[in-house]
C-alpha positions in Angstrom: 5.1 38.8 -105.6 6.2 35.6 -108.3 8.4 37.5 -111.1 8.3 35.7 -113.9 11.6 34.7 -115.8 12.6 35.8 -118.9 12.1 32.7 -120.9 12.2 34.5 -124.3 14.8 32.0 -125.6 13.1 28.6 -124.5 9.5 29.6 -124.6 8.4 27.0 -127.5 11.1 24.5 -126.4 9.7 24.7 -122.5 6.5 23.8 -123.7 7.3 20.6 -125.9 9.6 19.7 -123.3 6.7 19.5 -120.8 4.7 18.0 -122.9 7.6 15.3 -124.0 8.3 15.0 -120.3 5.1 14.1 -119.1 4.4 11.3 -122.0 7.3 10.0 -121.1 6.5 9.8 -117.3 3.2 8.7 -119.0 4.8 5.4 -120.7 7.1 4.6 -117.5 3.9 4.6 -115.4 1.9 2.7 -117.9 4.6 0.3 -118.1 4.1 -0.2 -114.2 0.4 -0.6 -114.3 0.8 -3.5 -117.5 2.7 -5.2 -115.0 -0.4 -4.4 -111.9 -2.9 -5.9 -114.0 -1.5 -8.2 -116.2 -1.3 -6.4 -119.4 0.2 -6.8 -123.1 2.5 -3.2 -123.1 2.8 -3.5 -126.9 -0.7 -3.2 -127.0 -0.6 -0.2 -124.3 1.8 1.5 -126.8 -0.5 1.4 -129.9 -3.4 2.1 -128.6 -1.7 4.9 -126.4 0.1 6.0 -129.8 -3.5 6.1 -132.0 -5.2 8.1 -129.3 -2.3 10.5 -129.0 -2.7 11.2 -132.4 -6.0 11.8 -133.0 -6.2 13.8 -129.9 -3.4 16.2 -131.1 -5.8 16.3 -134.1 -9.1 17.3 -132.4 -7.2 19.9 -130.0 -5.8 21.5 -133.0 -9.2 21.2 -134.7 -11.6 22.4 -131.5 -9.5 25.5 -130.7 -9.6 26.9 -134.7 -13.3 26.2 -134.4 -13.6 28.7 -131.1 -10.9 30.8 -132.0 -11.8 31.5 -135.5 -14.9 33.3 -137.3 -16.8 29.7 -138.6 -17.1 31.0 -142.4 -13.0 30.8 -142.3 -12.6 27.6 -140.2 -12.0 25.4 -143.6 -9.7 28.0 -144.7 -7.6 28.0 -141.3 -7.8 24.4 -141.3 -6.1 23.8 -144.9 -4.0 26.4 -144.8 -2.4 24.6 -140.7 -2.0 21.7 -142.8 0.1 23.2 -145.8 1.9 26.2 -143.6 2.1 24.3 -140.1 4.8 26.6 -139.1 3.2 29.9 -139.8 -0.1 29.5 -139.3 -2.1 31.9 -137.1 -3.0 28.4 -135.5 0.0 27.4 -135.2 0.4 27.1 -131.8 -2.9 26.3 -130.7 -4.8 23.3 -128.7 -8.0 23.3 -126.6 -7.7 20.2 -124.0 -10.8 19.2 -124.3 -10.9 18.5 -128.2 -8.0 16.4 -127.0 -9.7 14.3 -124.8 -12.5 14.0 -127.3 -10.1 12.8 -129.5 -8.1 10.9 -127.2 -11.2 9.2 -126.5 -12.2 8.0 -130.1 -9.0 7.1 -130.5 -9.1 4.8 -127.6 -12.0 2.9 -129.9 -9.8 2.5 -132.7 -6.8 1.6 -131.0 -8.8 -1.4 -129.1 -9.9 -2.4 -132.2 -6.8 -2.4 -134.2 -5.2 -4.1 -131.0 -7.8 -6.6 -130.5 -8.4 -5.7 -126.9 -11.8 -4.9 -125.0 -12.8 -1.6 -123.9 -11.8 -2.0 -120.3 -8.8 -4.0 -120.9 -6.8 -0.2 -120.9 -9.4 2.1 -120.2 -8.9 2.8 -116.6 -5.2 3.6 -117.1 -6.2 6.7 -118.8 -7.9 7.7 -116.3 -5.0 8.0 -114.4 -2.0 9.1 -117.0 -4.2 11.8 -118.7 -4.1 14.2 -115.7 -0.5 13.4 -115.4 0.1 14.5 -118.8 -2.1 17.3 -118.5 -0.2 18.5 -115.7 2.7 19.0 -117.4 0.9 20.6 -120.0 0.1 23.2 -118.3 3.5 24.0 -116.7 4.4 24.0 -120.4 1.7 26.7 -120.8 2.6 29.0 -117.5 5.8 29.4 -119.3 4.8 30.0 -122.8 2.6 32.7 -121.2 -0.8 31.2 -122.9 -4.4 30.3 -121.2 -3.1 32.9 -118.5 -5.2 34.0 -115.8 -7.3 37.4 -114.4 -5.4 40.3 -113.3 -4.6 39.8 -110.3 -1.8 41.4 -107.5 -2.0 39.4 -104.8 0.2 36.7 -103.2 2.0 34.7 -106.1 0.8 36.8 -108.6 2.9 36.5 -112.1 4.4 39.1 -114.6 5.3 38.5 -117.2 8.3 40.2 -118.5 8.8 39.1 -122.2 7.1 40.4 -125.2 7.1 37.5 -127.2 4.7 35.7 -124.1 1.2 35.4 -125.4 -0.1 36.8 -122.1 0.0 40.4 -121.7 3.1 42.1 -120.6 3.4 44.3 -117.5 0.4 43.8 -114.6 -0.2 40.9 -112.4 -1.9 37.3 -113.4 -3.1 35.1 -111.1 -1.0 31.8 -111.9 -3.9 29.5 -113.3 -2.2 27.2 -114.9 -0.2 26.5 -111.9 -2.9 26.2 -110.0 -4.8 24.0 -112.4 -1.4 21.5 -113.0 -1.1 21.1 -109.3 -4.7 19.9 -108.7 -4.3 17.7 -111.7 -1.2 16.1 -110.3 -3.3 15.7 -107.2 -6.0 13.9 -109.5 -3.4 11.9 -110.7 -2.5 10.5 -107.6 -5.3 9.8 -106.5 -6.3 7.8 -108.7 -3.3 5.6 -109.0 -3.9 4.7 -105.7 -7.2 3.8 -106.5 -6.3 1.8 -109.3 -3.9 -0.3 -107.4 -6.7 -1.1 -105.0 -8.4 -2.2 -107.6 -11.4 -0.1 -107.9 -12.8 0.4 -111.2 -14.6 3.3 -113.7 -11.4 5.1 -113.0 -11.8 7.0 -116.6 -14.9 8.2 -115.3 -14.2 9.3 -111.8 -11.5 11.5 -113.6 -14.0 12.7 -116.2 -16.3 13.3 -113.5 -13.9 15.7 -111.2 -12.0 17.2 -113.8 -15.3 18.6 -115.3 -15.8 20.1 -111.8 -12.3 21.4 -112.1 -12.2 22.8 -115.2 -15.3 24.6 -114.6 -14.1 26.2 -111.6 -10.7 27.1 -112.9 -12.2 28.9 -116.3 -13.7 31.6 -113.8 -9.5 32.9 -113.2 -8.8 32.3 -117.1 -8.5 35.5 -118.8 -7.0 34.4 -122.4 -9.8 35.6 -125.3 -8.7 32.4 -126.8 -11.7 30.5 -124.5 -14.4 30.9 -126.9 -18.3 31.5 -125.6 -21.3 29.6 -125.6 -23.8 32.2 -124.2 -22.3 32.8 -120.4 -20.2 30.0 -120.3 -16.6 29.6 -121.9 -16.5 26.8 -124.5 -14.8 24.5 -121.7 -17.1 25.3 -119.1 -20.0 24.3 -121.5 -18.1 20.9 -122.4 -17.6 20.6 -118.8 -21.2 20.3 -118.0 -21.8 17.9 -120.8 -18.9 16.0 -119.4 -20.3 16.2 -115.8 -23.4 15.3 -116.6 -22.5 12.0 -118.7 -20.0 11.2 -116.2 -22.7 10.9 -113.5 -25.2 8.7 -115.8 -22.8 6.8 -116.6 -21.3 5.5 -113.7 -25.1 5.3 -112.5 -25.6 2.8 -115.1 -22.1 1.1 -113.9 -23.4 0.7 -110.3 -27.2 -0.4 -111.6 -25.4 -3.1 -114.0 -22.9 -4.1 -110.6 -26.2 -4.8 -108.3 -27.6 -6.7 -110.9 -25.1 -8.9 -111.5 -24.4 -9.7 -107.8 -28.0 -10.2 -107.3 -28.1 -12.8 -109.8 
């Protein structure tokens, strides 16, 4: 058995510091990969700032939408904005409308830069599962996107009432389980970033679709949303997988081409 600590009095600050950590790591490591491939790190740090922002925007945004009846999504919206503190969505963020976000973002920050889209694009690839992973240590100890009941080895209780997962019976640790395969991902792909590859964003859209999908089966949290069978990620994960294979399809078409000419 895994007790869980009582974390009552650093539950919100254990999450933003995992999240602060892991940007942090984040900027260190994109500092190193400027340097790898020759890079302006100013323009790293806006365009890493603009997509930051707009993906805290669309994860906020994406998880009123599925966690909230769509006649009162307007209402919930307004009233986050004017009451951010006590909001009943206060606390809430669905990954995925971050990386949505993140992603258009990216477009605006190359553009207010003055870069090209794969000037920065691979790096993502490679720092979002890193910050992600911290994330979700940041969301083991809040007690949120918690996992099935579950007793067996490593199983977590949860002790304290304030946790948003329930109190009392065994959880399988999902969001342990999900942060170390992301920092797995992570790795992964740094190395093959410094070997040069390329479509790194991709190849990390492409598995984390595959992850995501698989982990949602040991999510238990309400907060998931549905689309018919599938949970709201597993549905986005599809979409994701499915783009992610076209397009590096197309990538390998255009790559042929090119050396055939």
């Amino acid at each position: 058995m895994f007790p869980f600590l009582d974390l009552h009095f650093i539950k919100i600050p254990m999450y933003g510091l995992s999240i602060v950590l892991g940007i942090t790591l984040a900027v260190f490591a994109g500092h190193h990969m400027c340097r790898l491939k020759g890079r302006n790190f100013y323009d790293f740090i806006i365009i890493s700032t603009i997509s930051i922002a707009f993906g805290f925007i669309f994860a906020k945004l994406l998880y009123i939408l599925v966690s909230f009846p769509l006649s009162q999504f307007f209402k919930v919206v307004i009233n986050t904005i004017i009451h951010p503190r006590d909001a009943d969505a206060a606390s809430g963020f669905v990954f995925y409308g971050g990386l949505i976000g993140g992603i258009l973002g990216y477009f605006a920050g190359i553009k207010i830069a003055g870069c090209k889209f794969f000037d920065f694009a691979d790096f993502y690839g490679v720092l979002i599962p890193l910050i992600h992973a911290f994330g979700r240590i940041g969301c083991f100890c809040a007690g949120c996107c918690y996992g099935i009941p579950y007793d067996g080895p490593f199983a977590v209780y949860y002790k304290n009432p304030v946790s948003t997962a329930p109190v009392g019976i065994g959880l399988f640790p999902v969001q342990l389980l999900e942060s170390f395969l992301l920092f797995v991902l992570a790795a992964v792909l740094f190395v093959l970033f410094k070997k040069g590859k390329k479509f790194i964003s991709f190849v990390y859209i492409f598995s984390y679709s595959i992850i995501r999908f698989i982990i949602e089966f040991f999510r238990f949290d309400a907060e998931r949303g549905q689309i018919g069978i599938l949970s709201v990620s597993q549905f986005i994960s599809v979409i994701f997988f499915v783009c992610g294979i076209i397009l590096y399809t197309l990538y390998l078409i255009i790559k042929k081409y090119c050396r055939s000419k």
